[in-house]
C-alpha positions in Angstrom: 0.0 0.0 0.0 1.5 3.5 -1.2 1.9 5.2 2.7 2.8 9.1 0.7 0.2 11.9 1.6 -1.9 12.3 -1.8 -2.2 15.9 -1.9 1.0 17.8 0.2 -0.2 21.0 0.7 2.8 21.8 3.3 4.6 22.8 0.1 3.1 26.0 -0.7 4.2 29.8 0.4 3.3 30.9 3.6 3.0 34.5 2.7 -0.5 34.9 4.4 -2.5 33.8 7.7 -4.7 30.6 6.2 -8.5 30.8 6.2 -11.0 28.6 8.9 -10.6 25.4 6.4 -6.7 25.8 5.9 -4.5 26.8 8.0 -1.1 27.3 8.0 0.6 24.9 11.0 3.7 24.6 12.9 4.4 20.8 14.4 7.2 21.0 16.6 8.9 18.0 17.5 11.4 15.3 18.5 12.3 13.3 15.7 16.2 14.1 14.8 17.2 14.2 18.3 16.0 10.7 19.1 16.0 8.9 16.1 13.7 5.9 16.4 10.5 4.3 14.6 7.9 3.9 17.6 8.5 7.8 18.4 8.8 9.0 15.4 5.3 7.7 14.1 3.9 9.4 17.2 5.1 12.7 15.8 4.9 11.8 12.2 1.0 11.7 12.6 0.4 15.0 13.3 2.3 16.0 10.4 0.6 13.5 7.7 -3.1 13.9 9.7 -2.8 17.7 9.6 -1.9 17.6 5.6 -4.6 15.4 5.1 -6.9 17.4 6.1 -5.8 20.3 3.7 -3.3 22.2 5.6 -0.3 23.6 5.4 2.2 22.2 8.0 6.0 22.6 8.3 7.3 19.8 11.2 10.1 22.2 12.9 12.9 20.8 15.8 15.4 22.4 18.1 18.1 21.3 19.1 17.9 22.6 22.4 21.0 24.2 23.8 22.6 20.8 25.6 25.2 19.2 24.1 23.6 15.8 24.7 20.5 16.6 22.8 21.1 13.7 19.8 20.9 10.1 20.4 22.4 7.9 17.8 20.9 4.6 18.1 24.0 2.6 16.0 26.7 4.3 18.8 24.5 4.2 22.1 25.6 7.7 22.1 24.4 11.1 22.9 25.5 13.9 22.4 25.5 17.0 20.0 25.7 15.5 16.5 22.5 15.7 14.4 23.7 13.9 11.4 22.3 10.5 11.8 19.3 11.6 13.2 19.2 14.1 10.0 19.2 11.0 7.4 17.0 9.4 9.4 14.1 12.4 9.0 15.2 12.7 5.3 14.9 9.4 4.5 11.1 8.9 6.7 9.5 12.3 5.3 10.7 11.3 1.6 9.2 7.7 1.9 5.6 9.5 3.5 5.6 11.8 0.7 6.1 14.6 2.4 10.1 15.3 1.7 9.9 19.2 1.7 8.1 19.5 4.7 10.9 19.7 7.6 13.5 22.1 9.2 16.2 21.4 11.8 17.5 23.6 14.1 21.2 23.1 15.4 21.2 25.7 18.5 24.5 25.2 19.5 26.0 26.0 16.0 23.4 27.9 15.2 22.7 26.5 11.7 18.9 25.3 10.2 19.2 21.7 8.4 16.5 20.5 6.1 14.5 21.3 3.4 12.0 24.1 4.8 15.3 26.0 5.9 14.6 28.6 3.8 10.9 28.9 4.7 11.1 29.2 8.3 11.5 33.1 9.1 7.9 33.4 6.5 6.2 30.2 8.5 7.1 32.6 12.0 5.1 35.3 10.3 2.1 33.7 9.1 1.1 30.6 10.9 -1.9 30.6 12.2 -1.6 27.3 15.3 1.9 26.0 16.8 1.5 22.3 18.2 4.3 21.4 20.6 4.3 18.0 20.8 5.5 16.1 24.6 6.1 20.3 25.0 9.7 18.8 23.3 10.7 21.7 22.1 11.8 25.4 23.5 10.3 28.8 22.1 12.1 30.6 20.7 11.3 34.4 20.2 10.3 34.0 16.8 7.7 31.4 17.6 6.1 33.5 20.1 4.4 35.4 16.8 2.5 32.6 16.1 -0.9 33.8 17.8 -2.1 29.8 19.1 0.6 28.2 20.7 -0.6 24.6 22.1 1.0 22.6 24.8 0.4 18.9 23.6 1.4 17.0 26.8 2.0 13.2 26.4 3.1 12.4 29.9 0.7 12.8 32.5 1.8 13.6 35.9 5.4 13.7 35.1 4.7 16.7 33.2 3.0 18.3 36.1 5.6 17.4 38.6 8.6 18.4 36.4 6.3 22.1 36.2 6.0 22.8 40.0 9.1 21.3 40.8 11.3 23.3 38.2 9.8 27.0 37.5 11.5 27.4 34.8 10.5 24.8 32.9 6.7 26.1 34.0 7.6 29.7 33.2 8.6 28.0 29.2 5.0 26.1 29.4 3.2 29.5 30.1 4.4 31.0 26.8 1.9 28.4 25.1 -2.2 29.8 25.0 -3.9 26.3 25.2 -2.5 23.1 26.8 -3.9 19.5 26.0 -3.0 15.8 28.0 -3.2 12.5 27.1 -4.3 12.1 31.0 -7.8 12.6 29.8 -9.4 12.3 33.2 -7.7 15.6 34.1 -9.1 18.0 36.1 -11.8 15.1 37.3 -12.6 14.2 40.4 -11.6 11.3 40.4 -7.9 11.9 39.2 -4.9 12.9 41.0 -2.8 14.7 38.6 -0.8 17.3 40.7 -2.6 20.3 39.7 0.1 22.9 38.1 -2.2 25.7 37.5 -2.4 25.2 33.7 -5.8 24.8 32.0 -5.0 21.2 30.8 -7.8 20.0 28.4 -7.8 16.3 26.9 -6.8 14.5 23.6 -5.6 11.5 22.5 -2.9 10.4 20.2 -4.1 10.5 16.3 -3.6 7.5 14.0 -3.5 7.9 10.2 -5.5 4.5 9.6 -4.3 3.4 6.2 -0.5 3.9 7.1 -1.7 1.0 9.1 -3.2 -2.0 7.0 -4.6 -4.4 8.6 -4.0 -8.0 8.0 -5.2 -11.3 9.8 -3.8 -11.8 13.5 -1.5 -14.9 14.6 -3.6 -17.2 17.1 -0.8 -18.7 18.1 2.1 -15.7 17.8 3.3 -14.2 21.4 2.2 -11.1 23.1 4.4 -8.2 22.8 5.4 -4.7 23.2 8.0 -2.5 23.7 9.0 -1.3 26.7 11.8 1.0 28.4 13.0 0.4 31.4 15.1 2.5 33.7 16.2 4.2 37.2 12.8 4.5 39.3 14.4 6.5 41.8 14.0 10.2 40.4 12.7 11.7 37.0 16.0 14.2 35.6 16.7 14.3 39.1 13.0 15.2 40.2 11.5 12.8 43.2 8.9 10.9 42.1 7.0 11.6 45.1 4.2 14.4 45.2 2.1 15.4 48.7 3.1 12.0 50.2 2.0 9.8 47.1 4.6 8.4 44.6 4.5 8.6 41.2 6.2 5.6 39.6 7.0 4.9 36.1 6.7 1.5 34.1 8.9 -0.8 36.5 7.4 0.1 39.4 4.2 -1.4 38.1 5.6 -4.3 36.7 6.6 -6.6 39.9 3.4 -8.5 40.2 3.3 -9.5 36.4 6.6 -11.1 37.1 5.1 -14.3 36.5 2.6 -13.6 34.3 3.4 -15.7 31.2 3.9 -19.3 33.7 0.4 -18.0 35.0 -1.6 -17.1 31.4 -0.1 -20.1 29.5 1.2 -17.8 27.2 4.1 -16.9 25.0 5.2 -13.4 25.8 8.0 -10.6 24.7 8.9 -7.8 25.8 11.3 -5.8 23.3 13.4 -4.4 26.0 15.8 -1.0 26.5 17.7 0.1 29.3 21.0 -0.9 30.7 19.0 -1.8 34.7 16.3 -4.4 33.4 16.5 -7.4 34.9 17.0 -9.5 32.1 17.9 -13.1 34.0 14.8 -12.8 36.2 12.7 -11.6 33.2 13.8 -14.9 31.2 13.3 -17.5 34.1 9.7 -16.5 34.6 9.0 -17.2 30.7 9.6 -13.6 29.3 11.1 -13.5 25.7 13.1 -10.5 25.5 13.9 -8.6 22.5 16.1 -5.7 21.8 13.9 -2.5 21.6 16.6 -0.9 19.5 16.6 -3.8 16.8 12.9 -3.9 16.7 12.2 -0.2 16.4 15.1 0.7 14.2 12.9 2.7 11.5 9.1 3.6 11.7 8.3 0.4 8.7 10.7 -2.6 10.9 8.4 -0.9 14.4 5.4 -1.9 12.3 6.6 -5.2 11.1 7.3 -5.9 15.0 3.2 -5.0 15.5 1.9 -7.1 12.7 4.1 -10.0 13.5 2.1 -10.0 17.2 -1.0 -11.7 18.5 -1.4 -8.9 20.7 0.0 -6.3 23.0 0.1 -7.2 26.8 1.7 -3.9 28.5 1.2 -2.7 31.7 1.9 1.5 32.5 3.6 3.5 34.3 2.8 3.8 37.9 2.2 7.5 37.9 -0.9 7.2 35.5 -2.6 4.5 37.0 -2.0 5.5 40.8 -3.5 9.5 39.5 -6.4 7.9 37.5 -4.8 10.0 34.4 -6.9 7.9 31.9 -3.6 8.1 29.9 -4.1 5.3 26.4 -0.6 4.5 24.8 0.2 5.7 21.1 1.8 2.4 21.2 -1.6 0.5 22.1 -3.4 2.5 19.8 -1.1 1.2 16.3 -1.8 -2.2 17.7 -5.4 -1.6 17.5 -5.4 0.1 14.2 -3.3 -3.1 12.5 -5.8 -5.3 13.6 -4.1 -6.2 16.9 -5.9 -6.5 20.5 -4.8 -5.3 23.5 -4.3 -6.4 27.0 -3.5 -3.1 28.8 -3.4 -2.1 32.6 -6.4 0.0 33.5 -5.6 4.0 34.1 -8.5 5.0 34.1 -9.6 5.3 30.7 -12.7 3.5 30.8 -14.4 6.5 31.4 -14.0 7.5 27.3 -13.0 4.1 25.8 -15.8 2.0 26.4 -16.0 -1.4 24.3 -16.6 -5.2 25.2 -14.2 -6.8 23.0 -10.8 -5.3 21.4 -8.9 -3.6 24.4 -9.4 -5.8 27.3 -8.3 -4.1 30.4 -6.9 -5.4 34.1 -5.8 -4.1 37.2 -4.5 -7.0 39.0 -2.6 -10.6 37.2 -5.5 -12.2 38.2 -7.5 -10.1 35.8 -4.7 -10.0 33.1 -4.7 -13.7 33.2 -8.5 -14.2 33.2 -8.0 -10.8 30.1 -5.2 -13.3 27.9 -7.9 -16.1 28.5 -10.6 -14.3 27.1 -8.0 -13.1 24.3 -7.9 -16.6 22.6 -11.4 -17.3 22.9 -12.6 -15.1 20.8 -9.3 -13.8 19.4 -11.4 -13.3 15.7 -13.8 -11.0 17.3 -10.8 -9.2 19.4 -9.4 -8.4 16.2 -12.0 -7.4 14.2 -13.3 -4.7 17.1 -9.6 -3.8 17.6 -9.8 -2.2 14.4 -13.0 -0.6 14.9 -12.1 1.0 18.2 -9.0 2.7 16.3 -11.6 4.0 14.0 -13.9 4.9 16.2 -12.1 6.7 18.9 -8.0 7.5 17.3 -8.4 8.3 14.1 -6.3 11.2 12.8 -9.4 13.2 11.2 -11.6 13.0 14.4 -8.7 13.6 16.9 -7.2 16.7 15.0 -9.9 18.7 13.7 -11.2 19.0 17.3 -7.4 19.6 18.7 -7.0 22.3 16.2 -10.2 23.8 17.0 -10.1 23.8 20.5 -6.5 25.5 20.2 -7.3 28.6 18.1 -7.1 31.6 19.8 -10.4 32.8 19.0 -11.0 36.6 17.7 -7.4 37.8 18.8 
């Protein structure tokens, strides 16, 4: 299936403010700096959703002004060379369709790489919306024309905590005029989010459904995802403790699933990062581990790894399920797009994703056992409704026409 964009309209002048049905829009994003294919399809759909739906959109990145801002997944290294992370975009974009569309800026030698260099000072002028995705990206001066500025937060409670812990890294949120979070319980009762004084608003990851073709599930292949795992102790050197209640991230959780796969008569992988993960225990409880690196070395292999799976069995980080974020993984929502079910940990996001077959949730092993069990039963019907759910509640048209007009600054 040809993945390009049919009509690119991020190719044309910016030598005006767009009108209500296109607009001219700014993605910033993290792409170059860490160069790999499950991340970069989270910030690739913004980009090929946005154009889709007739607008103009430049994807822009900063380097930031760290020398460890690029990761180069082939040397485990990071530090201040863009160059691989350069092909990387060049090669991705031109293989979407969309090779004109992106600018890199290298902060610390102050030079633009990409093909929108040259378009950058106009698109400062004229755009109508910024997005800044996972907030990834610093504002510079010249952004700060662009009259909608939107805080797209991806990390629920972390993002909170980094903002009343650090007020500088607040005072940089403020310079945005709308704020969104995939913790779309926010600002419920029922959530514990620490409150940051921003005027957080939900939304959910977009999915461009045919850059995901479905095709029929593996009864009998494994249950898979990709996971991280690293220090728990402190977040950048933040405590993950708020008001006497900690917020963990993914290894915290994962303790009592130890021994899941004995348990669930299952075979199940994790492809696994970070130098800490307990690899040995992992492997003599039944886990089959996979490098994360290998498996998500370019946005088309990250896919491969998806359709090759059953399903995805992941649990979260602790933070979003001990704050009720209702927080749904951009991860968990490809799976469901290719066709794939899910077996996730509960964070609350029943109270928007309601279904009775296609994401099967679980808060304790008992329930993720009795969830897997469930899984091969009716595995056809999990499939089928997997698909529908992405349609139905992540696709890129729904999730981005209300983003962008909930994010417009309205008669400014």
């Amino acid at each position: 299936m040809d993945l390009r964009v049919r009509t690119v309209t991020a190719l044309h002048p910016m030598s005006a403010r767009g009108t209500a049905n296109r607009l001219r829009i700014v993605v910033l994003g993290y792409l170059v700096r860490c160069p790999l294919g499950g991340l970069a399809w989270h910030h690739l759909q913004y980009v090929m959703g946005l154009a889709r739906l007739g607008h103009d959109v430049l994807f822009v990145e900063d380097s930031g002004d760290h020398e460890w801002a690029c990761y180069n997944p082939k040397t485990h290294v990071t530090g201040p060379d863009p160059s691989f992370g350069l092909e990387f975009a060049a090669q991705t974009f031109r293989r979407l369709g969309l090779a004109e569309c992106w600018a890199y800026h290298d902060a610390l030698t102050q030079r633009w790489h990409g093909p929108a260099t040259s378009r950058i000072d106009e698109a400062w002028r004229t755009a109508d919306l910024l997005l800044n995705l996972s907030g990834s990206n610093v504002l510079r001066r010249a952004a700060l024309n662009v009259p909608s500025r939107a805080y797209v937060d991806t990390d629920p409670a972390f993002t909170q905590l980094r903002h009343l812990l650090d007020p500088a890294r607040l005072a940089q949120a403020r310079e945005h005029t709308s704020f969104f979070s995939f913790g779309e319980n926010i600002g419920a009762p029922s959530c514990s989010i620490p409150d940051d004084g921003l005027s957080w608003q939900p939304t959910r990851q977009p999915v461009v459904l045919d850059a995901w073709p479905t095709s029929p599930g593996p009864l009998h292949g494994r249950l898979t995802t990709v996971m991280q795992w690293d220090d728990d102790s402190t977040l950048q050197g933040i405590p993950l403790t708020h008001e006497g209640r900690r917020y963990g991230r993914k290894q915290a959780s994962f303790a009592p699933y130890l021994s899941l796969p004995r348990a669930a008569h299952r075979e199940m992988e994790l492809a696994l990062g970070g130098k800490s993960a307990p690899r040995a225990p992992l492997q003599e409880n039944g886990w089959h581990l996979e490098d994360a690196l290998a498996v998500t070395k370019d946005p088309w292999r990250y896919q491969d790894y998806i359709r090759a799976s059953m399903a995805e069995f992941s649990i979260a980080k602790e933070a979003y399920v001990v704050s009720g974020s209702g927080w749904f993984s951009e991860r968990s929502a490809a799976y469901l797009a290719m066709g794939r079910p899910v077996v996730v940990q509960d964070t609350g996001f029943s109270t928007w994703l309601q279904c009775d077959a296609g994401v099967l949730r679980f808060s304790t092993p008992a329930e993720a056992s009795s969830a897997i069990a469930d899984l091969i039963a009716r595995y056809e019907s999990h499939c089928k409704q997997a698909r529908e759910i992405a349609e139905q509640y992540f696709s890129a048209d729904r999730v981005l026409r209300e983003l962008v007009d909930r994010a417009l600054v309205r008669g400014g």
